[in-house]
C-alpha positions in Angstrom: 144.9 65.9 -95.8 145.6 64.8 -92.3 142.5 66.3 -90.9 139.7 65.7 -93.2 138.8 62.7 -92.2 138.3 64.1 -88.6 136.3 67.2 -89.5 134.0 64.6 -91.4 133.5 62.3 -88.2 132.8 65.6 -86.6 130.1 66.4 -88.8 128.2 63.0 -88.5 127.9 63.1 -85.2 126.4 66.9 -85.1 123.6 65.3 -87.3 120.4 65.3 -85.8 118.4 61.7 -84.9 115.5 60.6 -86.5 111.9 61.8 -85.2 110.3 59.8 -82.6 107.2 57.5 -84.0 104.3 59.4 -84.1 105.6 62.6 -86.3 108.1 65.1 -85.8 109.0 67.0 -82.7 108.1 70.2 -82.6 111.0 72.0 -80.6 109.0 73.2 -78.0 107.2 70.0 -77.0 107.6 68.3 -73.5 109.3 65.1 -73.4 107.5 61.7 -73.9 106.8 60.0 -70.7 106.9 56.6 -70.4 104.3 54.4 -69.0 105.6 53.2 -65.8 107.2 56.8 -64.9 105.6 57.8 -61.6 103.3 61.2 -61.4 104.1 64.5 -59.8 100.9 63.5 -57.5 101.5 59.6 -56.7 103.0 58.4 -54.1 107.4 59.3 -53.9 109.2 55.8 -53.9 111.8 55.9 -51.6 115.4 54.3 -51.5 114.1 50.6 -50.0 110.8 50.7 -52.1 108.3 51.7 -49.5 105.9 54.1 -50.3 105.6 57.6 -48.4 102.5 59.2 -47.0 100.8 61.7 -49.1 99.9 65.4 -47.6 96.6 64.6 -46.0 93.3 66.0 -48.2 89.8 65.6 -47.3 88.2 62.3 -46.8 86.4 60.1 -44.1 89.2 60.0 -41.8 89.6 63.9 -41.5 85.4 64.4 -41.2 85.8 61.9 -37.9 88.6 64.0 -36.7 86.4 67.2 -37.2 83.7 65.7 -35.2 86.8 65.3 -32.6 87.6 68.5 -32.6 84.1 69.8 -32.2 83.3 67.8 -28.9 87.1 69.2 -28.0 86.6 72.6 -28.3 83.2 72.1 -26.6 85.0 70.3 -23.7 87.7 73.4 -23.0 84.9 75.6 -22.7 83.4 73.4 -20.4 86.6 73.5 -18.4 87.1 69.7 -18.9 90.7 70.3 -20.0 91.1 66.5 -19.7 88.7 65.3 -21.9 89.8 68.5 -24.3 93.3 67.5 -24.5 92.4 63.6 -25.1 90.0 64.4 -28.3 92.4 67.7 -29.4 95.2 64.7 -29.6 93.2 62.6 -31.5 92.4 65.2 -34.1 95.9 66.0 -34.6 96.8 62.8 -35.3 94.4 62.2 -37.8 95.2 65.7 -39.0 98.5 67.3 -37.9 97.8 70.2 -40.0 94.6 71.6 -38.6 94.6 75.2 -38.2 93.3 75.2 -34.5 93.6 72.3 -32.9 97.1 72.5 -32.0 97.1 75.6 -30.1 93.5 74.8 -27.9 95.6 71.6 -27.8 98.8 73.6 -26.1 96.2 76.0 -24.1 94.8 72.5 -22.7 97.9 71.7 -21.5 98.6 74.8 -19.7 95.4 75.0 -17.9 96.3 71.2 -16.4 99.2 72.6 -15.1 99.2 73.0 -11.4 100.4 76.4 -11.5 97.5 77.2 -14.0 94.8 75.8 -12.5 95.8 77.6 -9.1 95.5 80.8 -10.7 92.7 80.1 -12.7 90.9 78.7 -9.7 92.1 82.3 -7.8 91.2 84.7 -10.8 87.6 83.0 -12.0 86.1 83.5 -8.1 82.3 83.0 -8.3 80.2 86.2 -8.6 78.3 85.5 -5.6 74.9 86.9 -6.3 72.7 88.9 -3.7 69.4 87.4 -4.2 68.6 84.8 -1.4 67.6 81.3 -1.7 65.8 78.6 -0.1 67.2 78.0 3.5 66.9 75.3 5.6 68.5 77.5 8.3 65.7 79.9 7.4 62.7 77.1 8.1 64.3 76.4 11.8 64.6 80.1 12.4 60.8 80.1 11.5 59.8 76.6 13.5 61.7 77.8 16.6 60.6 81.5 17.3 56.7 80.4 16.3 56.9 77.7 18.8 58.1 79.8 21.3 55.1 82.1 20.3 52.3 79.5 19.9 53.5 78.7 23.9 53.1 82.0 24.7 49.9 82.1 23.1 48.2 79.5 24.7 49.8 80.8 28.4 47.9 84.4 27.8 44.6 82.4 26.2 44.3 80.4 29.4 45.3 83.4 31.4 42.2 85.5 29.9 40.1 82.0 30.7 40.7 82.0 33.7 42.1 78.1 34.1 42.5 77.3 38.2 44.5 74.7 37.4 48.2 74.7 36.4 47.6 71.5 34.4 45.6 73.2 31.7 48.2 76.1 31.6 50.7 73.4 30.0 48.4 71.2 28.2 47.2 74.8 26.7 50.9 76.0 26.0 51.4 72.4 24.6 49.2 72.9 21.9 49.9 76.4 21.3 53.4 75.4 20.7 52.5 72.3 18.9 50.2 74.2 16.1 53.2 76.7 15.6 55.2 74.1 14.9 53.4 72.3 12.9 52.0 75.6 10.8 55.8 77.3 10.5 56.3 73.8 8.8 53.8 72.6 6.8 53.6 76.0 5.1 57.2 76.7 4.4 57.6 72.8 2.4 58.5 75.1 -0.8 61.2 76.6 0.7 61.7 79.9 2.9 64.8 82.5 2.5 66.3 83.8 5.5 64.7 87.4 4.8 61.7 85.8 4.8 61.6 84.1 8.4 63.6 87.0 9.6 60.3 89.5 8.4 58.1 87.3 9.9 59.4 86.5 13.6 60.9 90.6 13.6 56.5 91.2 12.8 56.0 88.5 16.0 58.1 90.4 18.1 57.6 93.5 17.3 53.8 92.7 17.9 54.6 91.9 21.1 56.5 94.9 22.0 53.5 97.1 20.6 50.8 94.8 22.7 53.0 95.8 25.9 53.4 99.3 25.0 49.6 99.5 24.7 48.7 98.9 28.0 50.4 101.8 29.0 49.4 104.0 25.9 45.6 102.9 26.6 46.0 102.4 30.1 44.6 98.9 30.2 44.4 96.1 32.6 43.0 92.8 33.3 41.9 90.8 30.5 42.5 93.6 28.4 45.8 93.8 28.6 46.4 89.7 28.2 44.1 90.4 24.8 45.9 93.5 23.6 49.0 92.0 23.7 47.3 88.4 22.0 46.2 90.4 19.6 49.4 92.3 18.9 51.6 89.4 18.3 49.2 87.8 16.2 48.5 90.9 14.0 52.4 91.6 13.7 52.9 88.1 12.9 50.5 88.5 9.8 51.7 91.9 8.6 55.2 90.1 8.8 54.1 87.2 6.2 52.2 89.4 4.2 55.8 91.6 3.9 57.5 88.0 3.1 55.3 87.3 1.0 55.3 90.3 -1.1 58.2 92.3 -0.9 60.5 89.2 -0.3 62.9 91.0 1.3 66.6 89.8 2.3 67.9 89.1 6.2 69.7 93.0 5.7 67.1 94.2 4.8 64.7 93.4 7.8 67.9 94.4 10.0 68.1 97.4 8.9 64.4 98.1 9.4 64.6 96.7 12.7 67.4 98.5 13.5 65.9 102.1 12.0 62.1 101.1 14.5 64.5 100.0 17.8 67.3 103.9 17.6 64.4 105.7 16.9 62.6 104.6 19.7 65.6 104.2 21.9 66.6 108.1 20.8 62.9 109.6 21.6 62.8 107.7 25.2 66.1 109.1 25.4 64.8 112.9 24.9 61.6 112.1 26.3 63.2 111.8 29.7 64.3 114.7 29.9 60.9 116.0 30.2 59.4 116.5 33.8 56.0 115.3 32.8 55.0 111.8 34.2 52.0 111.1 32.1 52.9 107.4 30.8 50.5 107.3 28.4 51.5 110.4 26.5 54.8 108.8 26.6 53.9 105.0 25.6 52.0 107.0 23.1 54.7 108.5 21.2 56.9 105.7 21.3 54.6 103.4 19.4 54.9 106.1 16.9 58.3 107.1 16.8 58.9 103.3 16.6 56.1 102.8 14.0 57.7 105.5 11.6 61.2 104.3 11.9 60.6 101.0 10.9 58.4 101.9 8.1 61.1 104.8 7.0 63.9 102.6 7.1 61.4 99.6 5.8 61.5 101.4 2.3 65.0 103.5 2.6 66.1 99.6 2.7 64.1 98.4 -0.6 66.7 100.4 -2.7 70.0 98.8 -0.5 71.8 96.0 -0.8 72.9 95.8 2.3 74.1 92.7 4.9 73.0 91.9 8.5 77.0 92.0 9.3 77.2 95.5 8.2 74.1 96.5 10.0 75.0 94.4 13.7 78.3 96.7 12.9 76.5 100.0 12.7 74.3 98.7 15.7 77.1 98.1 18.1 78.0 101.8 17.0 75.4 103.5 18.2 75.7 101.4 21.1 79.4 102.3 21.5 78.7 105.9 20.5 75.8 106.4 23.3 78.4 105.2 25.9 81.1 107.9 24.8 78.6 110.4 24.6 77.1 109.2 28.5 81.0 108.2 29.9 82.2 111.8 28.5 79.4 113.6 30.0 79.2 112.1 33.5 83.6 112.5 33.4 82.8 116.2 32.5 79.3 116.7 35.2 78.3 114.7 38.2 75.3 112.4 38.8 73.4 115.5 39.4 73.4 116.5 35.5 70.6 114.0 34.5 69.1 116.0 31.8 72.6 116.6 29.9 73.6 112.8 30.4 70.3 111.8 28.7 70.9 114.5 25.8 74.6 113.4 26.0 74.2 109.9 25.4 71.4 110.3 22.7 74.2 112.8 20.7 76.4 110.1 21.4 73.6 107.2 19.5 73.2 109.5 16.5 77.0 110.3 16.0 77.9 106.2 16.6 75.4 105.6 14.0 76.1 108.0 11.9 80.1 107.1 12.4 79.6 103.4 12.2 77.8 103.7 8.7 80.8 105.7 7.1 83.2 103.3 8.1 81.1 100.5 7.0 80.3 101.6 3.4 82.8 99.0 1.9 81.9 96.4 4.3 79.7 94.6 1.6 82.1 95.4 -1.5 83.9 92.5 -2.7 87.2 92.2 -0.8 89.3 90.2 -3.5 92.6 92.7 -5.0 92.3 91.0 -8.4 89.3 91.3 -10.4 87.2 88.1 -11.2 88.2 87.3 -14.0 88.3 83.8 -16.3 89.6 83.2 -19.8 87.8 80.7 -21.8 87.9 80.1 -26.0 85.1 81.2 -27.6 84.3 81.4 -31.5 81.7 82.8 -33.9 80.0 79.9 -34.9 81.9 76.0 -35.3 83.5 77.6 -39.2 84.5 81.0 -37.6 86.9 83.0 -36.2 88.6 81.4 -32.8 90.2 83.5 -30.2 89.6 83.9 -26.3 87.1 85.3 -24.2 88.0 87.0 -21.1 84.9 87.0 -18.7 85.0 88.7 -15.2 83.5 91.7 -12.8 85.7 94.7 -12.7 
């Protein structure tokens, strides 16, 4: 009797409420939420009241930080790490979550660091290339050897006129040196590379060496002598422009040749000597040809070389060294009476210093750096694609 009227309370309260306004509640229906209940996407009130920021999503603010992030990337490939780093910063505040900017960001950083920029500036060495350019250098090469050959010029022209007074021999030579002056130039305003002046006064001199050797080789004299040797220089000095002109060839290149014209010639006077015949024209004669083949042989061997005037003065002062082995070995090994074999010795010696001097010179014009040339620079596949880095350099 004692506990019915507990097991009654008990059963009240188990009683279920009355339905919400609206109809009854299915059991599987959500919850009714009330107006002022904040949604799962506006803006978390914190414990003072303030309101949070949201995760950032696209709008005006993130299309000027794109734009940012454009002219950054642009400015790290540019290698204004600077400027890079100043927009990159930008972006990422506007939009810490960007998928790129923070690491061309970091790499900015690291390339302003003096120890990266050291070896960056000592890896990414400039691929020096072997075509030559203008030269000023070249122009006063030009000015100064034409002058001296528009003096000489006017010398031999009043020479062959016959001037009786030493007045006219300089007002002559004035002029002559004047006009090539003046010619060299006003010709060369556009510009002149140093194989270009260098084919052109090795064609002045040259001409001159031929014009001498022909007064032997024809057995001239008088005034035509003076006019072979007039008309030597100023053939030489054409051929030598028209060679500039159109084969444009670099300051090794017209070494070489000149080198190849003056052993050969050096070489056959050499051999020639040991010959008991004293007929100078026979021997003028030859030279002008052995000359005239070498420097057209090595002329084209040089067309397919890219080769320096260091290496060639290098393989030069070995067949010089070479002919004075081959001359100081044989005169140790004979007396003074042994002229045949001292001639034959030191021409041996020429061909073997050349020979030598070009072996040991074959890396002369290689690049001498240890490390390759080498930069690393971010590149992508268009301004939406992929991003990485580019490595760029000449192994």
């Amino acid at each position: 009797m004692f506990l019915a009227p507990f097991v009654l309370a008990v059963l009240v309260a188990a009683q279920p409420g009355p339905p919400p306004r609206g109809g009854p509640a299915s059991p599987g229906a959500a919850a009714p939420v009330a107006p002022n209940a904040p949604s799962a996407d506006a803006p978390a009130l914190t414990s003072s009241g303030s309101v949070s920021a949201p995760p950032l999503v696209a709008s005006d603010e993130a299309c000027a930080a794109e734009s940012d992030y454009a002219a950054g990337f642009d400015a790290l490939v540019r290698g204004e790490d600077t400027r890079a780093l100043e927009l990159l910063e930008r972006v990422l505040l506007v939009c810490p979550r960007h998928p790129y900017a923070p690491e061309l960001a970091r790499l900015a950083r690291t390339r302003l660091e003096p120890g990266a920029r050291l070896a960056q500036d000592t890896l990414a060495r400039p691929v020096v290339s072997s075509v030559e350019g203008p030269s000023k250098g070249a122009r006063a090469s030009l000015t100064i050897v034409q002058t001296l050959h528009g003096i000489t010029q006017g010398i031999l022209l009043c020479e062959i006129s016959n001037c009786q007074d030493t007045r006219a021999y300089v007002a002559v030579s004035l002029l002559g040196g004047g006009a090539g002056a003046a010619i060299s130039l006003l010709a060369t305003r556009s510009g002149l590379t140093q194989g270009q002046a260098a084919a052109i006064n090795s064609g002045t001199v040259w001409g001159f060496g031929f014009g001498l050797a022909s007064i032997g080789s024809f057995d001239l004299d008088g005034d035509a002598s003076t006019g072979a040797v007039m008309a030597g220089a100023l053939g030489f000095t054409g051929l030598g422009i028209l060679v500039a002109e159109l084969a444009r060839p670099t300051a090794g290149q017209v070494s070489l040749a000149n080198s190849g014209g003056l052993w050969s010639g050096v070489v056959a006077a050499l051999l020639m000597g040991t010959q008991n015949d004293s007929d100078t024209r026979a021997f003028f004669g030859i030279e002008q040809g052995v000359v005239g083949a070498g420097l057209l042989t090595f002329a084209l061997v040089s067309r397919n070389l890219d080769i320096s005037r260091g290496r060639v003065l290098l393989i030069d002062a070995g067949g010089l060294l070479g002919g004075l082995v081959g001359l100081s070995a044989l005169f140790l090994a004979f007396d003074d009476d042994h002229g045949d074999a001292l001639l034959v010795g030191t021409a041996v010696g020429v061909v073997a210093g050349l020979g030598t001097a070009t072996f040991l010179t074959r890396d002369f014009d290689a690049s001498d750096d240890d490390a390759p040339a080498v930069s690393v620079v971010p590149a992508t596949l268009g301004r939406h694609g992929g991003l990485g880095l580019a490595v760029l350099g000449q192994f």
